[in-house]
C-alpha positions in Angstrom: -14.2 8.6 -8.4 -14.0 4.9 -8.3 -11.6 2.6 -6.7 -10.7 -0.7 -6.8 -9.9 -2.5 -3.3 -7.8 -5.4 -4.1 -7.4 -8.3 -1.2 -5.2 -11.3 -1.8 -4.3 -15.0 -0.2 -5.6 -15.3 3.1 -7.3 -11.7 3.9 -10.2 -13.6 3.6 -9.8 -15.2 7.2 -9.2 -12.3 9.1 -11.4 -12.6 12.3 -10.0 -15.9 12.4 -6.1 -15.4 12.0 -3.4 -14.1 14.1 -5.5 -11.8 15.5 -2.6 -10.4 17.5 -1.4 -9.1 14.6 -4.7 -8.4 12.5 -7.5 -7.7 14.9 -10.5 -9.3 15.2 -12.7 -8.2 12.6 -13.6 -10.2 9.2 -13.1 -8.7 5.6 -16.3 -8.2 5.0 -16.9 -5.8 8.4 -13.5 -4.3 6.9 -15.2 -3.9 3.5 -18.3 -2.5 4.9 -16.3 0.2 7.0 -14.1 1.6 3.7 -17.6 1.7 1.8 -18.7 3.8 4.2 -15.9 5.8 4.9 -15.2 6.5 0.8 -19.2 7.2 0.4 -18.7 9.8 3.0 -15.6 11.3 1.1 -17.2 10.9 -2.5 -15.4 7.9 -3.4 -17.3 4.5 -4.3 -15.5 1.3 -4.0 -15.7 -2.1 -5.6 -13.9 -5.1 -3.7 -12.2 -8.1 -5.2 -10.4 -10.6 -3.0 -8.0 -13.8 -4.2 -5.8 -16.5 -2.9 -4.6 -16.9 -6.6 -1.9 -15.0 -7.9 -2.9 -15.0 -11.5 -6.4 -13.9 -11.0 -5.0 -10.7 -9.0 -2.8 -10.0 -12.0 -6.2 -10.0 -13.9 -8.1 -7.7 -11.7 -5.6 -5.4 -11.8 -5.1 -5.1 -15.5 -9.1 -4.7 -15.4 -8.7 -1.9 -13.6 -10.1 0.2 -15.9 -12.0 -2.1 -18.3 -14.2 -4.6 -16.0 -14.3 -2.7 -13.1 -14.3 0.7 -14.7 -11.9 2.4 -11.7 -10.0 5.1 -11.4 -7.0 3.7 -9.0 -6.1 0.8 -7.1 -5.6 -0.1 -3.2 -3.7 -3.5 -2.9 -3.2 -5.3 0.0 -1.3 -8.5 -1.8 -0.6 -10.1 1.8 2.6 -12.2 1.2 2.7 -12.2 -2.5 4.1 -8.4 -1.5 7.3 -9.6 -1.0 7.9 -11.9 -4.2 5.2 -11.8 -6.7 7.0 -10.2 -9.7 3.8 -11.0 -11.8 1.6 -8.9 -10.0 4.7 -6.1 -9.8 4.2 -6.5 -13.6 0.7 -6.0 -13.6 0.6 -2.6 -11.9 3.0 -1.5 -13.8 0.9 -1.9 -16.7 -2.0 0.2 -16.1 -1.5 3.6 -15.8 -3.9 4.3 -12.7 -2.9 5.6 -9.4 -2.0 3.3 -7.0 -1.3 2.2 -3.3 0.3 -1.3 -1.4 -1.5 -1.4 2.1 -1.1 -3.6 4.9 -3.1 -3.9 8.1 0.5 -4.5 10.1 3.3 -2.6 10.4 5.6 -4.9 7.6 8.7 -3.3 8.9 8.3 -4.1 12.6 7.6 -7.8 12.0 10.1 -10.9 10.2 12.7 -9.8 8.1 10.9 -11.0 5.0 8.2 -8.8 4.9 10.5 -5.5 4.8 11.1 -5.9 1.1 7.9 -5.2 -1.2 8.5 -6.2 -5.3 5.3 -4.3 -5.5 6.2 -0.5 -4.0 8.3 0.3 -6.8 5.0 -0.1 -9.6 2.7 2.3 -6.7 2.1 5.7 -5.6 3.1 4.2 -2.2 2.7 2.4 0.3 0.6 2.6 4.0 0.9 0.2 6.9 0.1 -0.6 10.1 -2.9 1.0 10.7 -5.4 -1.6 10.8 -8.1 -1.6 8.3 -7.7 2.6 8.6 -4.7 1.6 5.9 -7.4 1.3 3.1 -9.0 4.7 4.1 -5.9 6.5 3.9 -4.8 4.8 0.7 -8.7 5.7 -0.5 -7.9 9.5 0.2 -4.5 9.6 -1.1 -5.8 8.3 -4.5 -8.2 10.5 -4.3 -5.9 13.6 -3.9 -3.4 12.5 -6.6 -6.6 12.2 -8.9 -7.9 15.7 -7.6 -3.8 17.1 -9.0 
């Protein structure tokens, strides 16, 4: 089982952002911990993250050719609540997935309740910090396992 951890515009500067909101630690400490935590849990992981639009659309219609995965953890940061192309995307490859976020989306600005991504995924986690990708990881892993 391999999955495909996708992380778009401005995930790369956690450890440097808000970190009220999204902790201190980088991406790549994030990264290292799901590698980990999947390894443990028979999963391996390859990471991707982009601050343009198009070239998340791309990875995720790789899914299965480049990156030869078997499902799909997004976290699309704000393209979440307006990027019809990448809503498009997922909903052209035929792979389980799930939208993750590090916050809880519906306890912050009005905005960020709606998702034009949800409705193309398995579902949706948030708000638990990079532990979001690990529970995403193990739910793709038990809808593969069906």
């Amino acid at each position: 089982m391999k999955i495909l951890i996708i992380n778009g515009p401005n995930l790369n500067m956690l450890g440097e952002r808000e970190e009220a909101i999204y902790g201190k630690q980088t991406l790549d400490t994030i990264n290292a911990e799901i590698k980990a935590f999947a390894q443990k849990n028979g999963i391996e992981t390859v990471f991707f993250q982009s601050n343009i639009e198009g070239e998340i659309c791309e990875a995720v219609q790789q899914v299965k050719t480049v990156y030869k995965a078997d499902g799909i953890v997004l976290n699309a940061g704000a393209y979440t609540h307006y990027s019809h192309a990448i809503g498009d995307a997922l909903a052209c490859v035929n792979v389980p997935k799930v939208e993750v976020h590090i916050s809880n989306v519906h306890a912050r600005e009005d905005f960020r309740h709606l998702s034009v991504l949800a409705d193309n995924c398995n579902g949706v986690i948030c708000g638990f910090g990079a532990d979001s990708y690990k529970l995403a990881c193990l739910a793709i892993k038990g809808i593969s396992e069906r």
